[in-house]
N, C-alpha and C positions, 0 to 999 in steps of 0.2 A: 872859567865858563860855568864852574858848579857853584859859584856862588850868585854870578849874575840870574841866572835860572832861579836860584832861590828868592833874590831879592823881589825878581818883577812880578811873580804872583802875590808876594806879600804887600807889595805898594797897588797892582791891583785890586786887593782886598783890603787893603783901608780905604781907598777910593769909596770902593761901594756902600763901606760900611760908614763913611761919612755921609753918603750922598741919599742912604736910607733914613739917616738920623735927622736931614734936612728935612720928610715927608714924615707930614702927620698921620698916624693911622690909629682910628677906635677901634678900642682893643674887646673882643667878645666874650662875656661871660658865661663859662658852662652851666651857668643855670638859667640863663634866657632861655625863654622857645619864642624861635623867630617863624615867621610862616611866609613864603613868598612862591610864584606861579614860575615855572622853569620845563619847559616841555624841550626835550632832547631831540635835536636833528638830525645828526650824523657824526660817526666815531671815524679817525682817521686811521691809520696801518701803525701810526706809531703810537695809539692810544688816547689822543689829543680829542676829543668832542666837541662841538657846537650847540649853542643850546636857542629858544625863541618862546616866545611867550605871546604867537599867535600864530592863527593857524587859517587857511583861505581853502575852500571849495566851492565847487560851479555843478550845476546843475544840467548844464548844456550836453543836448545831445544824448539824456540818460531818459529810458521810459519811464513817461510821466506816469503808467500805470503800477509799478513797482517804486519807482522811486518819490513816494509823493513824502517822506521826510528824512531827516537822515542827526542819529546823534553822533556829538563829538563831546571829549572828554577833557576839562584844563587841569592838566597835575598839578598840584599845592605840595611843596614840598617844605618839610619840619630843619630847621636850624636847631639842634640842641637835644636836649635827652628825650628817651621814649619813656611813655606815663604806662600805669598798669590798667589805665581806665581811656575811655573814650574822650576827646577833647571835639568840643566843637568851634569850627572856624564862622566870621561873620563876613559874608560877601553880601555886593549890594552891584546891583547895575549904576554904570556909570553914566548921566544921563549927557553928559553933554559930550562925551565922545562914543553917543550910540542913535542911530537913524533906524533901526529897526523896529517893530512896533508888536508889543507882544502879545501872544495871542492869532497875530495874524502872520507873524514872521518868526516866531518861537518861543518856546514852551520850558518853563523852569520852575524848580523848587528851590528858593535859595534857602532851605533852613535842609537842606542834605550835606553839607560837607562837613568834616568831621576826620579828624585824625584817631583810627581806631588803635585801641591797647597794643603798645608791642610794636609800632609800626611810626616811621617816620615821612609818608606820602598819604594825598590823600588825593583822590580823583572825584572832579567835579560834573557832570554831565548835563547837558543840555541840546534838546530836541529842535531842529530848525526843519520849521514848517517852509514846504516849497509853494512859495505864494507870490501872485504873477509881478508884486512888486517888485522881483530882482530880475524881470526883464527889461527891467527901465536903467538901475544901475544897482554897483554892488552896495549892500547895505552891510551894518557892523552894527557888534554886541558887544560892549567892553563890559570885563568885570571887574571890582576893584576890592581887594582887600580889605578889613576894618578892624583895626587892634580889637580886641574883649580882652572878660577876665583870663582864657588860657592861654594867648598870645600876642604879643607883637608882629608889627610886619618890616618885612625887612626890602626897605622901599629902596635902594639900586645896591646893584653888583654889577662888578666887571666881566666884561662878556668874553669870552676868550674865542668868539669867533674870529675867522681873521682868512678874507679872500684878495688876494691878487697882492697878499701883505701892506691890505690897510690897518690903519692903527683899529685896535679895540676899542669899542666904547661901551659906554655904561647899558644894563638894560633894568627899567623898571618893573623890579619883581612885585607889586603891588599889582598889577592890571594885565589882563591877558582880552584880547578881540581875537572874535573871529570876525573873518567875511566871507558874505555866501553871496554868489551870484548865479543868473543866468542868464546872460547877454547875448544875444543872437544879432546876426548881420549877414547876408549873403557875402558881404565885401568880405570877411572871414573863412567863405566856402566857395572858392572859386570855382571847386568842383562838379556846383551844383550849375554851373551853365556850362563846364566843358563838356558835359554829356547830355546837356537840352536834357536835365533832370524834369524840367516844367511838360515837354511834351509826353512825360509818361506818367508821373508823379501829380499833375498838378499844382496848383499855384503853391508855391510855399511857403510854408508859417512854423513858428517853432513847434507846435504839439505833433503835426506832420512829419516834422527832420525826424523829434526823437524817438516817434513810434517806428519809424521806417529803420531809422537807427537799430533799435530793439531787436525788431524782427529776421533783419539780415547780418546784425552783428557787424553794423560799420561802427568807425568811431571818429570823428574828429578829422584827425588825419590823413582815412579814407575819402576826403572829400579838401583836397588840398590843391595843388596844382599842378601835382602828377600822379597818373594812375599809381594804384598800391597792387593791381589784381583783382582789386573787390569792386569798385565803383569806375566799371569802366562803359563807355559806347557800347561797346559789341555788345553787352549784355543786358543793359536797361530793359527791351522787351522783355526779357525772362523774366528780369525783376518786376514789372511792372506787372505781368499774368500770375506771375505766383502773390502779389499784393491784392490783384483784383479777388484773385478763390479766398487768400484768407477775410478779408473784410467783406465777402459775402457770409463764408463761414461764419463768422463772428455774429455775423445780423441772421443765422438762421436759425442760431444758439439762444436767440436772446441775450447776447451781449455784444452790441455794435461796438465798434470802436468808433466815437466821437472827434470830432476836429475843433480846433480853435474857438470859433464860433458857436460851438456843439451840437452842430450837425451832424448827420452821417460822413466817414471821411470820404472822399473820393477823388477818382485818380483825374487824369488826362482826360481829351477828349477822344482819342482811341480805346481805352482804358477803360471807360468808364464801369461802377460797377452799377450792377442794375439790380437795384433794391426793389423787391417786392413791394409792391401798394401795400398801405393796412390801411383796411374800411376799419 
């Protein structure tokens, strides 16, 4: 028995070691610096990570008065040794897998990224303007790496994601998208007719949902197709009287709160708020 034992890991390790020798692999020199986009998603209990190279937010439902932009951040991570000086990286938008339009859908420096002294990541950031384009659909920003003098890019690796034990596949560390939307649908917020929201709230439109949103601290959810506690019947009047005081409040401050159309907002026809004439 003790020899069999011995034998059959050793014939399973020449297997392997044939069946590695069949696969080509390019081998890495420690003096390349490779630069490639890798944003880390989730570490498992046995230490295993998942990693993505894009990243999606929605704007839906969040007050349009605080939230009017929001930056995100695409890590660039260094393959190879760290310098005692600053390296800069050359990113460029990628134009044909990007619908977004800059300037009115966001805002960038591409001469900021840069691998500083000492340090093998570099964080890229860019500012996405909430512009009423992504309520039509969601729109994307690809960026795309570009070898220079300090580096090369290290255009695919193997993903070691792995759900439901699909195979891994490659992920292109040269390009990292975001997508940013804000898509609104009643057929989304069933909600908002289980409680005849329209007889207290008025007609609905998204600058309406997300102020209202705001102000009572629903979210989403709250407005699904079962009470949560928060957006229920029995209490719409109260919501609807304590909305009418602040959007008077608002307008006797000197700062109305605007609707859609940018008007003053206003509610129901029981509701309604009764804005002062201005001669």
């Amino acid at each position: 028995m003790k020899k069999i034992n011995w034998i059959l890991p050793m014939c399973a390790f020449a297997a392997a070691f044939t069946a590695c020798n069949e696969e080509t692999i390019d081998l890495y020199e420690v003096e390349d610096a490779k630069i490639y986009f890798q944003d880390q998603t989730y570490t498992n209990a046995d230490g295993s990570a998942g990693y993505s190279t894009s990243t999606k937010f929605s704007f839906m439902g969040l007050d349009p008065e605080v939230w009017k932009d929001v930056v995100f951040k695409s890590p660039v991570k260094l393959m190879g040794a760290v310098a005692d000086h600053d390296r800069y990286c050359t990113v460029t938008v990628d134009a044909e897998n990007t619908t977004m339009v800059e300037g009115r859908d966001y805002e960038i420096d591409l001469d900021t990224l840069r691998i500083k002294a000492g340090e093998n990541i570099g964080n890229f950031a860019v500012r996405f303007l909430r512009s009423k384009a992504i309520r039509d659909e969601a729109l994307k920003l690809t960026l795309r790496l570009v070898p220079n003098e300090n580096f090369t890019v290290l255009e695919k690796y193997k993903s070691s994601n792995s759900w439901a034990n699909t195979t891994a596949k490659d992920i292109d560390g040269s390009r990292y998208t975001f997508t940013i939307d804000e898509i609104y649908s009643l057929d989304n917020l069933p909600g908002w007719n289980r409680v005849n929201a329209t007889k207290y709230f008025g007609e609905w439109n998204p600058t309406k949902y997300s102020y209202i949103n705001s102000f009572f601290g629903f979210t989403n959810d709250d407005w699904g197709h079962f009470e949560t506690g928060k957006v229920t019947a029995a209490r719409m009047p109260f919501y609807a009287r304590q909305l009418q005081k602040e959007l008077l409040r608002r307008f006797n401050e000197g700062n109305p709160v605007l609707d859609d159309d940018g008007s003053y907002m206003q509610l129901g026809e029981d509701y309604q708020v009764d804005y002062p004439t201005q001669e």
